[in-house]
DRENKE-261135 format. One line per field, with one value per atom (N, C-alpha, C, O): residue in one letter; x, y, z; atom name. Coordinates in Angstrom, 1 decimal. Each point is the difference from the previous one (the first is absolute). Example, Ala and Ser with C-alpha at 12.3 -4.5 7.8 and 13.67 -1.06 7.14 Angstrom:
% DRENKE-261135
r: A  A  A  A  S  S  S  S
px: 13.2  -0.9  0.9  1.0  -1.4  0.9  -0.8  0.5
py: -5.7  1.2  1.2  0.0  1.1  1.1  1.1  1.1
pz: 7.8  0.0  0.0  0.7  -1.4  0.0  0.8  0.1
a: N  CA  C  O  N  CA  C  O
END
This chain:
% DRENKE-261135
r: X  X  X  X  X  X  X  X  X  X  X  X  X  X  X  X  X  X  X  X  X  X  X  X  X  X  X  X  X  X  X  X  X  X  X  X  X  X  X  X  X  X  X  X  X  X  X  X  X  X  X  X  X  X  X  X  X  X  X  X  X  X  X  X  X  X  X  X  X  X  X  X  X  X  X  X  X  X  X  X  X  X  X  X  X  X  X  X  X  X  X  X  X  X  X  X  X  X  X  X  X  X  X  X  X  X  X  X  X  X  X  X  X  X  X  X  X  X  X  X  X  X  X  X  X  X  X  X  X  X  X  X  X  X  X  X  X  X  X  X  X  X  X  X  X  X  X  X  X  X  X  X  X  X  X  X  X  X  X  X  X  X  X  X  X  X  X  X  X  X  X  X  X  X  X  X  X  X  X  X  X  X  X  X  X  X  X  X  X  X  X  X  X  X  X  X  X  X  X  X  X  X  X  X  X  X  X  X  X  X  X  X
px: 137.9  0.0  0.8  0.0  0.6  0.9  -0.1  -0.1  0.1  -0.2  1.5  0.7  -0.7  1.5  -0.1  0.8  -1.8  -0.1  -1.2  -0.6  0.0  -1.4  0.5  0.9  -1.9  -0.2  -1.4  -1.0  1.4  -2.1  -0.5  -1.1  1.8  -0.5  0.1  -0.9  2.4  -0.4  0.5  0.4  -0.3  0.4  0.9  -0.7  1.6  1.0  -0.1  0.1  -0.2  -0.4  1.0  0.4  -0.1  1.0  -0.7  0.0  -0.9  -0.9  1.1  1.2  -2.1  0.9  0.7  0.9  -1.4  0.9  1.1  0.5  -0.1  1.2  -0.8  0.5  -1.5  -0.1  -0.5  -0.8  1.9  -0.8  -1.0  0.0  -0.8  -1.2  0.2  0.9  -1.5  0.0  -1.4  -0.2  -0.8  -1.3  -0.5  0.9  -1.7  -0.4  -0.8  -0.6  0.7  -0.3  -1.4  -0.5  -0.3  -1.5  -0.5  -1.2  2.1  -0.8  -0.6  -0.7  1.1  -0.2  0.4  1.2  -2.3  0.5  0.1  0.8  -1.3  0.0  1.3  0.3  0.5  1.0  -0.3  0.4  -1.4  -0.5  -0.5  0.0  -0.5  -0.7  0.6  -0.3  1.3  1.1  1.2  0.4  -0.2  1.0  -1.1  0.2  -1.4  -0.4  -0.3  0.5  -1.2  0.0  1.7  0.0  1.1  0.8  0.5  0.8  -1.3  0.4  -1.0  0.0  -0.9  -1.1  0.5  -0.1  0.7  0.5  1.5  0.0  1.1  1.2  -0.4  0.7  -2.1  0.0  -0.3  0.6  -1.8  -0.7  1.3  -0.1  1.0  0.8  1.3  0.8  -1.0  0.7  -0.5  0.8  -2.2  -0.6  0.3  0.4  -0.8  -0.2  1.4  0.0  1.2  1.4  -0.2  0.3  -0.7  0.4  -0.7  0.6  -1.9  -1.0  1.1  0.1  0.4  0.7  1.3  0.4  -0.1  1.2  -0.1  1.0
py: 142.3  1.0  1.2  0.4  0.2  1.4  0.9  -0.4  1.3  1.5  0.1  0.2  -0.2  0.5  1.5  0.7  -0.1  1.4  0.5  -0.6  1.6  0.6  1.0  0.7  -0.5  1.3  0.2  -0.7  2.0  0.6  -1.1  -0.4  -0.3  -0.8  -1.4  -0.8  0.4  -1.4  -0.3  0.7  -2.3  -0.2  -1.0  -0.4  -0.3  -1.1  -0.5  0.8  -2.0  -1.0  -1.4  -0.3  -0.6  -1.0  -0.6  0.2  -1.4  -1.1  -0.5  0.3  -1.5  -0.8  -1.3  -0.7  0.6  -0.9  0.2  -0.8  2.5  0.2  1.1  0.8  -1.3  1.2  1.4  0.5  0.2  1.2  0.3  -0.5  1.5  0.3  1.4  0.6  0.0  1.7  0.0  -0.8  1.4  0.3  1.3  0.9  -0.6  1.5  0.2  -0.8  2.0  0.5  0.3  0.5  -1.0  -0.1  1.4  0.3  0.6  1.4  0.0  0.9  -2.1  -0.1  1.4  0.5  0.2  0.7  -0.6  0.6  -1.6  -0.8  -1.0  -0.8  1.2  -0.8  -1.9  -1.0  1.5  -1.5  -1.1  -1.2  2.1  -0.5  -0.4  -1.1  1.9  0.1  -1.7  -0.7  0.7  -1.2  -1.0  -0.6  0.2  -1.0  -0.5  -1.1  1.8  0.0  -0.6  -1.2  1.7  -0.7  -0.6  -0.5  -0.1  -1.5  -1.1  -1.2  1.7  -1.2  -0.2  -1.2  2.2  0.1  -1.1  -1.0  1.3  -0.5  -1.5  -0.9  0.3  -1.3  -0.9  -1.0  1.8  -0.6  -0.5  -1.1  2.2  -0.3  -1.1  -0.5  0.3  -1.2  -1.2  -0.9  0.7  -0.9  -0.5  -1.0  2.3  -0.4  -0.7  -0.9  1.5  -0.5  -1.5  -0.9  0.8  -1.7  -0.6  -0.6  0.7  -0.6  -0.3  -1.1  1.9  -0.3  -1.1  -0.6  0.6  -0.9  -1.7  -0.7
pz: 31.8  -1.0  0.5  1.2  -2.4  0.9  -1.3  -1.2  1.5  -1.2  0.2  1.0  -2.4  -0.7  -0.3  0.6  -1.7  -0.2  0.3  0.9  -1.3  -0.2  -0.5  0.5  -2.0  -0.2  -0.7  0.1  -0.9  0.1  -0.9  0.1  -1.0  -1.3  0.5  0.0  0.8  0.4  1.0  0.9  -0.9  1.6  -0.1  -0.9  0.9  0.3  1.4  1.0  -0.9  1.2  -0.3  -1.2  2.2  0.2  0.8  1.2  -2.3  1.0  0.9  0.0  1.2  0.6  -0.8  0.5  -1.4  -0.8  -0.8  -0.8  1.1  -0.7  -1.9  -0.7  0.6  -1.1  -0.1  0.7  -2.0  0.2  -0.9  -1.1  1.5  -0.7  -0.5  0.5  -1.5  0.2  -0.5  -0.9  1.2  0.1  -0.5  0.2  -0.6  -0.2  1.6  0.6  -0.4  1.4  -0.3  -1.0  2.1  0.1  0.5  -0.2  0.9  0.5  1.2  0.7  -0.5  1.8  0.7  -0.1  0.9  0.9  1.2  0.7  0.0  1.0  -0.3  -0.9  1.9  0.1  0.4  -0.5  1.7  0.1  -1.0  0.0  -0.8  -0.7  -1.1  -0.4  -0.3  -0.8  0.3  -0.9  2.3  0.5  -0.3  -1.0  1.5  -0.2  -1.3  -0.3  -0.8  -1.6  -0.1  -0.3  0.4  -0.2  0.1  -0.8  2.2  0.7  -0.3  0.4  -1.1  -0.9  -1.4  -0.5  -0.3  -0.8  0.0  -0.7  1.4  -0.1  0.2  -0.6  1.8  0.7  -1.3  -0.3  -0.7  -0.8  -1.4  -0.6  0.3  -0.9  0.4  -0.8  2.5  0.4  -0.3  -0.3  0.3  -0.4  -1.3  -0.4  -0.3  -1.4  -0.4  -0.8  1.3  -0.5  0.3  -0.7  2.1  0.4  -1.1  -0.9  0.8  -1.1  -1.3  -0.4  -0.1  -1.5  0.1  -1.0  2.0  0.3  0.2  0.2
a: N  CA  C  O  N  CA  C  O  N  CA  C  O  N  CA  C  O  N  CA  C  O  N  CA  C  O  N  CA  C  O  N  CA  C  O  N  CA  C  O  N  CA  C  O  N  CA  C  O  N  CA  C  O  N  CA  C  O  N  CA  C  O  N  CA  C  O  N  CA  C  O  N  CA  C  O  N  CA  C  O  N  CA  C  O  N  CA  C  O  N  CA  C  O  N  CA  C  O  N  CA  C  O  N  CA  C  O  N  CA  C  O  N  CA  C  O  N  CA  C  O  N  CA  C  O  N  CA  C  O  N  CA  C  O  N  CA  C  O  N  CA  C  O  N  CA  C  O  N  CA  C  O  N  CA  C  O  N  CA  C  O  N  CA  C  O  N  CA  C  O  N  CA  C  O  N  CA  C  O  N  CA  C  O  N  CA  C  O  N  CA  C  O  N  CA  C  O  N  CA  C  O  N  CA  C  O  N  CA  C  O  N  CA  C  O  N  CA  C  O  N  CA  C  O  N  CA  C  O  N  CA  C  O  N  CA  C  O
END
């Protein structure tokens, strides 16, 4: 997963399978906490893509 943007409303992320996402931004002040929420997020919508195929 790699962050493309951030700003105050959303976020843009680039799973490892090549897609992008744009998200509404959760308000994370924890950065830690913020990277992990996204890297469950990007893994899960990898999943979901393989599943449709």
């Amino acid at each position: 997963m790699r962050l493309l943007k951030h700003t105050d409303t959303h976020i843009y992320i680039f799973t490892n399978d090549k897609h992008q996402l744009k998200l509404a931004n959760p308000g994370h002040k924890n950065k830690d906490e913020l990277y992990k929420w996204l890297k469950i997020i990007a893994y899960d919508y990898d999943i979901m893509m393989k599943g449709r195929q």
